[in-house]
N, C-alpha and C positions, 0 to 999 in steps of 0.2 A: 493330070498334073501339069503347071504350067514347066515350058523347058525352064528359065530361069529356077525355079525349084528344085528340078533336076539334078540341074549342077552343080547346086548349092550342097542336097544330099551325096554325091557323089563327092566335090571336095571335103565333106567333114568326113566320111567315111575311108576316103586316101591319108587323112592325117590320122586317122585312129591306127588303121592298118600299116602304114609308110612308119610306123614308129616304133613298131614291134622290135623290143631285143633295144631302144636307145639309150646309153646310160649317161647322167652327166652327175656328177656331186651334187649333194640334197644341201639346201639354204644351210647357212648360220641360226644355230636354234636359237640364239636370240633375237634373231630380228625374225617379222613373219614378211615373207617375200609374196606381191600379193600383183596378178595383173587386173585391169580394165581394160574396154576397149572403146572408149569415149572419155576423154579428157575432162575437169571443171572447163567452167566458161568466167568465170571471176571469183574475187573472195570476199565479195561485199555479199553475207548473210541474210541481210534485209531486200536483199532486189533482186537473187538468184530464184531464175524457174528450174531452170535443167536439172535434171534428176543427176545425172553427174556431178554439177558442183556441190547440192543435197548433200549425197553421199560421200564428198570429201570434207563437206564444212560441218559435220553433224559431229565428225571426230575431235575438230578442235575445237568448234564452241559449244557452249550450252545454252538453254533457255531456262526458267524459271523451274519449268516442271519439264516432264518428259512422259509417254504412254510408255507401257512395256508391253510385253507380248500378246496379251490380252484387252490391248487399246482401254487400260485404266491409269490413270492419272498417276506417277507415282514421283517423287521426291531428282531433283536437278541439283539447279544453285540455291533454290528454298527447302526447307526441310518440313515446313510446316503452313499451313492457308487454312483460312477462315471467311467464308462467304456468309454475308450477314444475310437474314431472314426475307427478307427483300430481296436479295439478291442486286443492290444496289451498292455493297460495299464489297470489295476482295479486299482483304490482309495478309500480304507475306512476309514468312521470317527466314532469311537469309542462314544459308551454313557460314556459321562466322570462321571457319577453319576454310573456307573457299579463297582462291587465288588467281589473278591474271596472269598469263603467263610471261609478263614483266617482271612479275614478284610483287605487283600490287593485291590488295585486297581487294573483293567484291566487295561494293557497299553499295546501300541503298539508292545514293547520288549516281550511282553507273546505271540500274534500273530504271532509274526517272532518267536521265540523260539518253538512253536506248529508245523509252519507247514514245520520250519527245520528238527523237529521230523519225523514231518509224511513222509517226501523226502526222509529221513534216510532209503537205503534198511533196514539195520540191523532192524530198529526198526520190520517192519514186518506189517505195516497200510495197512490194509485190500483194504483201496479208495488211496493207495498211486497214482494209474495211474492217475487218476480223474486231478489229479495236478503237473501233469508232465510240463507241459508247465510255470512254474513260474521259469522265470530263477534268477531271484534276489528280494530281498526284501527289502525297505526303508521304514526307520523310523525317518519322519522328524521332528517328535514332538508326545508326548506320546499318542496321541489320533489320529495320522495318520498314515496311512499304505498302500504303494506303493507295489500293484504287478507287476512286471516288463516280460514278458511274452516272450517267445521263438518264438511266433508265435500267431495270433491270435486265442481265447480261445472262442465260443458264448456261451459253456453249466458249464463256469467253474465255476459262481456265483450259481446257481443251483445247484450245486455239496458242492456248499461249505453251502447248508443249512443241512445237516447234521450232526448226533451227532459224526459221523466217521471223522468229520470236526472240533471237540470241541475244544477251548479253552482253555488250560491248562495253570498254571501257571508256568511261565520260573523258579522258584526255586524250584518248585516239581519235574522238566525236569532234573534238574541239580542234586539236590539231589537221584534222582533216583526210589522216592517212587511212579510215578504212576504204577497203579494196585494194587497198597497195600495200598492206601489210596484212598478216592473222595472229590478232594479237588475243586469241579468246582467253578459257575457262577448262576446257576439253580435259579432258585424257590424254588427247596428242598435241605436239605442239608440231607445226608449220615449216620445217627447217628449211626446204629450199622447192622450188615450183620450175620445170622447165617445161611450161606449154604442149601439150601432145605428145608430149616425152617421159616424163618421171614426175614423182611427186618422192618424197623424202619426210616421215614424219617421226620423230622421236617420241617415248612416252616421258608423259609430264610427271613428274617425281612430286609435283605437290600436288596433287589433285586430289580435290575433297573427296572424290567417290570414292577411292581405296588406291590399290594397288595395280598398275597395269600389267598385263599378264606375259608381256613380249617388252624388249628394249626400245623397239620402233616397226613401223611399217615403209617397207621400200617397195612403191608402186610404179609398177611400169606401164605404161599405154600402148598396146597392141592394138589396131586398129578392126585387125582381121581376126574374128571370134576364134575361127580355126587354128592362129598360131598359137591365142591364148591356150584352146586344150594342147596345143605339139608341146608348148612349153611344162603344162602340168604332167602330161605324160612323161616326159623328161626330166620329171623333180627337179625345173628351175623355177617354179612354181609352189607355191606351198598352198595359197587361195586365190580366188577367182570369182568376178563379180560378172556372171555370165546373162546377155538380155536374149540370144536368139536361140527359141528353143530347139531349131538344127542341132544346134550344136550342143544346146543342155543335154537335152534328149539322149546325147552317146556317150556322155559323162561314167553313166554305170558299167557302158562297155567294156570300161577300161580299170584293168585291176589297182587295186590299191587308191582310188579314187571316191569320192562321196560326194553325191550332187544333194544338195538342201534345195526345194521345193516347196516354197508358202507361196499360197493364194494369198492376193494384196488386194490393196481397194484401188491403186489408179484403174484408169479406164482408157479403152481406146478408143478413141470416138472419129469422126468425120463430124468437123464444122462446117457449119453452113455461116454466111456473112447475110444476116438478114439485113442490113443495111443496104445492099446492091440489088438493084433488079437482074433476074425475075425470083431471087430470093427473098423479097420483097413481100412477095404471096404470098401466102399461109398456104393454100391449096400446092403452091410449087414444090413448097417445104414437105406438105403432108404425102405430096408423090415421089420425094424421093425418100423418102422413108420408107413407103410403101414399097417401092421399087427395090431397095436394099435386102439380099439375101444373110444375114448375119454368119450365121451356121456358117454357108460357104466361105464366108471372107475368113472366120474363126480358123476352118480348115482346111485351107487353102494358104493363109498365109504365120496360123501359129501352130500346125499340125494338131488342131483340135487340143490345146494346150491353154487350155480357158471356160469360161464359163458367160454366156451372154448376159449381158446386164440392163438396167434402164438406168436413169442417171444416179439414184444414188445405193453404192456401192457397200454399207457397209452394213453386216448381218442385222442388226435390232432393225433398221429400217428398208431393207432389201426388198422389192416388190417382185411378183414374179416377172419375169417377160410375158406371160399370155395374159394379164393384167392391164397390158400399157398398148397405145394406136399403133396396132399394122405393125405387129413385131413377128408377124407370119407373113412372108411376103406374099403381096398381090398386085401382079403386073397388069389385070384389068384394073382395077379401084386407080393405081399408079397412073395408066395413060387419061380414063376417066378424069380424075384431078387435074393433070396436062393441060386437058383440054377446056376445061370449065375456065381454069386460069390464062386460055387464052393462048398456052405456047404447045397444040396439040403435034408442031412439026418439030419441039425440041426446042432446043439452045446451046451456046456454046460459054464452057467457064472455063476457070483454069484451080488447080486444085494446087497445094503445095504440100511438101512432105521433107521432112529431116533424112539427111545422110546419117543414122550409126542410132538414133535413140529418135525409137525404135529400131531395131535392125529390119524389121520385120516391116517399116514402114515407106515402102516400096513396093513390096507385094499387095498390102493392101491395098495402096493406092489405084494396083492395074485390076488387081478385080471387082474393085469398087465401079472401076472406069468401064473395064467390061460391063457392067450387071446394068449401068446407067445408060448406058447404047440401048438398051433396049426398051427404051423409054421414050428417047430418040437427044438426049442429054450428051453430046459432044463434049470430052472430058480430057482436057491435057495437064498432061502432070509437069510440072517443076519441082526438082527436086536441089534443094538449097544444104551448106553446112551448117550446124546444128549452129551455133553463134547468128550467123547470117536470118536463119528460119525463125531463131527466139526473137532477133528484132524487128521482123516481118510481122510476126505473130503477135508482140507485143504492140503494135501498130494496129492490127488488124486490118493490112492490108493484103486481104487476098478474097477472095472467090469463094474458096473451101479449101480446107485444111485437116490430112489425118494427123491427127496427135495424139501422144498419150498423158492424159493430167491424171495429176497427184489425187490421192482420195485423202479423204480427213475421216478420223471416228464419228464426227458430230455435223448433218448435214448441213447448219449453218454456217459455221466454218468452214463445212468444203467449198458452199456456193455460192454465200453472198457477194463476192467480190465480183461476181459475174452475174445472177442475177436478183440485185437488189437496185432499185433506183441513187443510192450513194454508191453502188459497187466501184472500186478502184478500179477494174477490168472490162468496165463495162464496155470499153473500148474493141476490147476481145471480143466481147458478148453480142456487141451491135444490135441485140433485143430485151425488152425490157415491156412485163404489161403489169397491170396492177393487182393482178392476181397473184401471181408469184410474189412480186415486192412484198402483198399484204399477208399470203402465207410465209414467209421466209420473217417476218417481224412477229406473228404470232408464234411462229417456234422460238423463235429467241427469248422471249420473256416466257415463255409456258414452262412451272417446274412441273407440273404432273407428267412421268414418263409414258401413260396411255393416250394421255390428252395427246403430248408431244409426235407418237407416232402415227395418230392421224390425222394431226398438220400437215408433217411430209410426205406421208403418202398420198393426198391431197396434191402436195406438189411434185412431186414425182411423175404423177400421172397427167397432171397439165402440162408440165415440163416438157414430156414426151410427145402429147399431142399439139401443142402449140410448133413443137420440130425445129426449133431453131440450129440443133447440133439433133446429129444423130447417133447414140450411144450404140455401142458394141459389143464389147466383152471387156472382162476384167481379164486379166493372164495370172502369171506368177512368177516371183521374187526366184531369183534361183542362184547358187555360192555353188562352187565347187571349190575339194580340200584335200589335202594328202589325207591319211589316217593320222599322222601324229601332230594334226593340228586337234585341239577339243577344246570345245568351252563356249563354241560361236553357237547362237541361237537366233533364228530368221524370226522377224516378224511382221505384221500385215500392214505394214506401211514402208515396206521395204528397206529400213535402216538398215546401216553397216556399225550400230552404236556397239553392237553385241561385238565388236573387233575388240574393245577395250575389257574384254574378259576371255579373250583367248592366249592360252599357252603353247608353248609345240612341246613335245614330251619326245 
């Protein structure tokens, strides 16, 4: 075990123990008192990556539709959709009882004003690819909304249950204040934001979906996982959005405590920047793939708190690992490769990694760094703050990169933005052949669900062998709760939406 591990287990094991016998007054049962220990990074819905700001923008906006726990499509700010036989027309009908949290109404005009926004290169909308096929949009009355489609779309409803997908008010659009204000739709409304510190959210008393089950959520920002659990130990905590499983892991240790544990679709990967030599190669690519022990990095740096994966992650299209190149490592075939490609004495890169999200994305980084020495891959880490590393990354300026991305239900949505010749991301992606391009377009228009699943496993498997990122494992979603919180339910794309059906009792 690496000493850095060590110590990590030894301080979460001091704050379980160090707390024994601490008593403080349990929250205002109206409010759910709730920590994180990574702050959002903006409040602009359309151009947030961080899984942090995700998870706090998902509470006050909405998008059209939304998945539920079983990654199915089910009713948002529309209550009703109609995809024409073609698949060439979407129609949605708006809940006319829905509300801004101005006190304006949702109407059709905000939908077509949103997702003019989001088509808007300039804007910079992270899923803009997602919705490239909507060639026009009609608004035949304030509660209806015609997409009009360039071509048949199967994955584009899917895509639009997303907060990257929200709903913005067409007079926030116009006046120019989103990201400086959160004027959504939500369950919660935005009261007050102080950076790495607190977040403040009240429930919105008019929101179409029902009833909120708490007054408000008053979030605080703990940097260190470990204070987070001293604090739940403590009942100054009521819930808890927990990413290092150090510290999930010791959740049950602790009485009166419930750790919630869902398997998610993001993924952890190491990118490679094929744009730079000698990432360049394909053979470069294909050795360090080869070279990479998964398993170890898994448990090593998430104590075997995952499951390895190939790029797409979610169960109807899931391939196995012994399916996909060199997902067993092979450190002859690895230097073999090295050397064909010319750098049989190595090379030197620089890899980058987020400070807090992943927490875990530090350790990865040094036994990745280990496992490639021995290849003869000279491997320095920088490690950047999560703001800083999003616009690094959103650049794609580096070497190699561990990250962990979002997974989607529908792999066209998870990846065209990254590998499709229009991809928005391709910036990120830095590769691009016509293989993928042309299977990633034949999923998209294909409605047969058998046909569809061996398109992407088609592409799943070039994916893999082409190397341009090297996938990992998937982890899991993890909340920790007093007992007399109920009503919160995890789901595999790691929402915090299920907050707005909890009560404290």
């Amino acid at each position: 075990m690496k000493p850095g591990m060590t110590r990590r287990l030894l301080a979460c094991a001091a704050v379980v123990a160090g707390l024994v016998g601490a008593s403080v007054a349990p929250a205002a049962a109206a409010t759910l008192k709730m920590a994180w220990a990574q702050d959002a990074t903006g409040l602009d819905p359309h151009k947030q990556t961080a899984f942090s700001s995700i998870r706090l923008l998902e509470l006050v906006y909405e998008p059209l539709v939304r998945l539920n726990g079983d990654l199915k499509v089910v009713p948002a700010l529309a209550t009703e959709w109609t995809f024409a036989p073609d698949a060439r027309t979407l129609t949605f009908k708006l809940d006319p009882k829905a509300k801004f949290h101005n006190g304006q109404p949702v109407t059709a005009a905000d939908v077509k004003a949103s997702f003019t926004r989001i088509l808007d290169q300039a804007t910079g909308a992270v899923a803009r690819a997602n919705y490239a096929s909507i060639a026009s949009i009609d608004t035949p009355d304030d509660h209806t909304v015609v997409f009009n489609l360039s071509q048949p779309d199967v994955p584009l409803l899917t895509a639009m249950g997303s907060v990257n997908a929200a709903i913005l008010p067409a007079s926030e659009i116009a006046a120019g204040k989103i990201g400086t204000a959160a004027v959504g739709s939500g369950p919660f409304k935005l009261e007050s934001w102080e950076p790495n510190a607190r977040e403040v959210l009240k429930a919105n008393a008019d929101w179409a979906g029902g009833k909120v089950g708490v007054d408000g959520i008053d979030i605080k920002v703990l940097p260190d996982e470990n204070a987070i659990l001293a604090a739940l130990r403590a009942k100054q905590v009521d819930f808890a959005l927990l990413n290092d499983p150090l510290v999930a892991t010791l959740v049950p240790k602790v009485a009166g405590l419930t750790l919630n544990r869902k398997p998610v679709l993001s993924y952890h990967v190491l990118q490679l920047n094929p744009s730079r030599k000698p990432m360049t190669e394909l053979a470069v690519r294909q050795a360090i793939s080869c070279a990479i022990d998964r398993k170890d990095v898994l448990d090593t740096a998430l104590l075997g708190e995952g499951e390895i994966t190939g790029p797409l992650t979610m169960p109807q299209y899931r391939s196995h690992p012994k399916t996909l190149f060199c997902y067993s490592r092979d450190l002859a075939k690895a230097r073999k490769l090295m050397a064909d490609a010319g750098y049989a004495n190595g090379f030197s890169a620089t890899v980058i990694a987020a400070t807090g999200e992943p927490p875990t994305a530090a350790a990865e980084a040094q036994v990745i760094q280990s496992q490639l020495k021995e290849i003869g891959i000279k491997l320095d880490i920088k490690l950047m703050e999560l703001n800083v590393y999003v616009d690094t990354w959103l650049k794609g300026d580096f070497d190699m990169a561990v990250a962990l991305n979002g997974g989607r239900a529908d792999p066209y949505s998870m990846y065209n933005r990254y590998w499709t010749k229009a991809g928005n991301l391709q910036k990120v992606a830095n590769y691009i052949d016509d293989t993928l391009d042309d299977l990633m377009q034949k999923g998209r228009v294909e409605t047969d669900p058998a046909k569809r699943k061996d398109i992407f496993s088609a592409f799943d498997k070039h994916l893999a062998e082409v190397s341009p990122w090297i996938w990992l494992y998937t982890g899991y979603a993890y909340t920790a709760q007093q007992q007399n919180v109920q009503g919160f339910l995890p789901t595999p794309d790691g929402s915090l939406f299920g907050l707005s059906a909890v009560s404290l009792k």
